[in-house]
N, C-alpha and C positions, 0 to 999 in steps of 0.2 A: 527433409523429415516431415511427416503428414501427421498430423494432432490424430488422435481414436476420434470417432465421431461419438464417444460416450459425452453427453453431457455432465462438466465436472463444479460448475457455477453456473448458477441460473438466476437471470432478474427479469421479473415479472413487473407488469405496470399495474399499482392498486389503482388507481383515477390520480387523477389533477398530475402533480410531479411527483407523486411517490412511486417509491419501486421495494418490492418485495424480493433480497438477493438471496439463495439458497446456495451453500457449501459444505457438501458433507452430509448434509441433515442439519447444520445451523441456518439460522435466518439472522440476517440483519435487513435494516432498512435505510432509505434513502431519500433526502427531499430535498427542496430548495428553500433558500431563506426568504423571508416574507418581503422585501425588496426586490426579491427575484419573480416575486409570483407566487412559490409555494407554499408552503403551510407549517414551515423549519419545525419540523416534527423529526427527523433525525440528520447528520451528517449529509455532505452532496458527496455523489462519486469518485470528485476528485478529493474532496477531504479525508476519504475510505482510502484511496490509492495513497496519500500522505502518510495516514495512518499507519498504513501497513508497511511502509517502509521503516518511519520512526519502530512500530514496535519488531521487524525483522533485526533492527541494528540493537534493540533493548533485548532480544532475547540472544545474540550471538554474544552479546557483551555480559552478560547473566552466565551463559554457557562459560564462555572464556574465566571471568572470575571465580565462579565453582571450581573448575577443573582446576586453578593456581593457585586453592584453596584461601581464596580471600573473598569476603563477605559481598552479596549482592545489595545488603542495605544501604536503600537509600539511591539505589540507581535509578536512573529517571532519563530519558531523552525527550528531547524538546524540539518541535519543526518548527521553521519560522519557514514562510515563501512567500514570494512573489510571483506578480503575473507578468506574461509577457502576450504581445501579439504577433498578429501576421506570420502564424494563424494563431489564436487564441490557444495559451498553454500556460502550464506551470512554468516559470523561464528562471527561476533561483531557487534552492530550499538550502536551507541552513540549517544541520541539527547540530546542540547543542546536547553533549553525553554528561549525565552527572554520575561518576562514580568514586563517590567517597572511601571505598575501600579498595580503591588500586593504589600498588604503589609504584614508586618512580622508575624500578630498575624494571618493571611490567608494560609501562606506558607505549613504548613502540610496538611490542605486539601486538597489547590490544588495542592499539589503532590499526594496525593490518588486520585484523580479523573482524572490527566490526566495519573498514574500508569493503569489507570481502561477503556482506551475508549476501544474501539468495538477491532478493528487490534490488537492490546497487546496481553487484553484478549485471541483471536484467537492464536496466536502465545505459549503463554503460557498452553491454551490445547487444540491442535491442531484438527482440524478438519479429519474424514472420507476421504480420496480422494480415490475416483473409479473412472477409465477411461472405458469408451465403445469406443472402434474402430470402425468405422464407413467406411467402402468399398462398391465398386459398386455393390460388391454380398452379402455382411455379415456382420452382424455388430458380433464384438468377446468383451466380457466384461471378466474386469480383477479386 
């Protein structure tokens, strides 16, 4: 399968470690913590990619407790990770689901559905990644 060559997320370098990500028409941004060098002005990449796994499993789990008509108050998911080396990565995450309005004869479900949102799944079998380099004379694919 060949990705469209449409650009669908775009990050841009402001200076120093900031990065300017565009999705959609939204912007967020991106930097490094002032121990790392940067100017911890927002989130670093890999805390965005945690992110968005935490809130994929907050919003399947939102979706799940709507639809079984019991209350989303007070749901909350929580990451914790760890680092791993060789090569340098996220090597643990641990989220933690607060959902006060599930009840007990629901609990297995909704642990397979939010075992199941989009990011997970991904994580679990991993995508293709090809990079094209892109220069003023050549683009070189790897």
């Amino acid at each position: 399968m060949k990705v469209a060559d449409t650009a669908i997320i775009r990050a841009a370098h402001l200076g120093a470690d900031r990065l300017s990500i565009t999705v959609r028409g939204h912007e967020l941004y991106s930097d490094q913590p002032i121990e790392d060098g940067g100017s911890d002005t927002a989130p670093t990449p890999t805390e965005i990619f945690l992110a968005g796994l935490a809130g994929c499993v907050a919003f399947y789990a939102g979706r799940f407790l709507r639809r079984s008509g019991l209350t989303t108050e007070g749901l909350a998911v929580t990451c914790h990770y760890a680092w791993a080396e060789n090569p340098h990565r996220v090597g643990d995450i641990d989220l933690e689901v607060e959902a006060p309005g599930l009840t007990d004869d629901r609990r297995i479900a909704f642990t397979r559905v939010i075992e199941h949102c989009t990011v997970h799944n991904t994580l679990r079998q991993p995508p293709v990644v090809r990079f094209k380099v892109l220069t003023a004379t050549r683009s070189i694919a790897t």
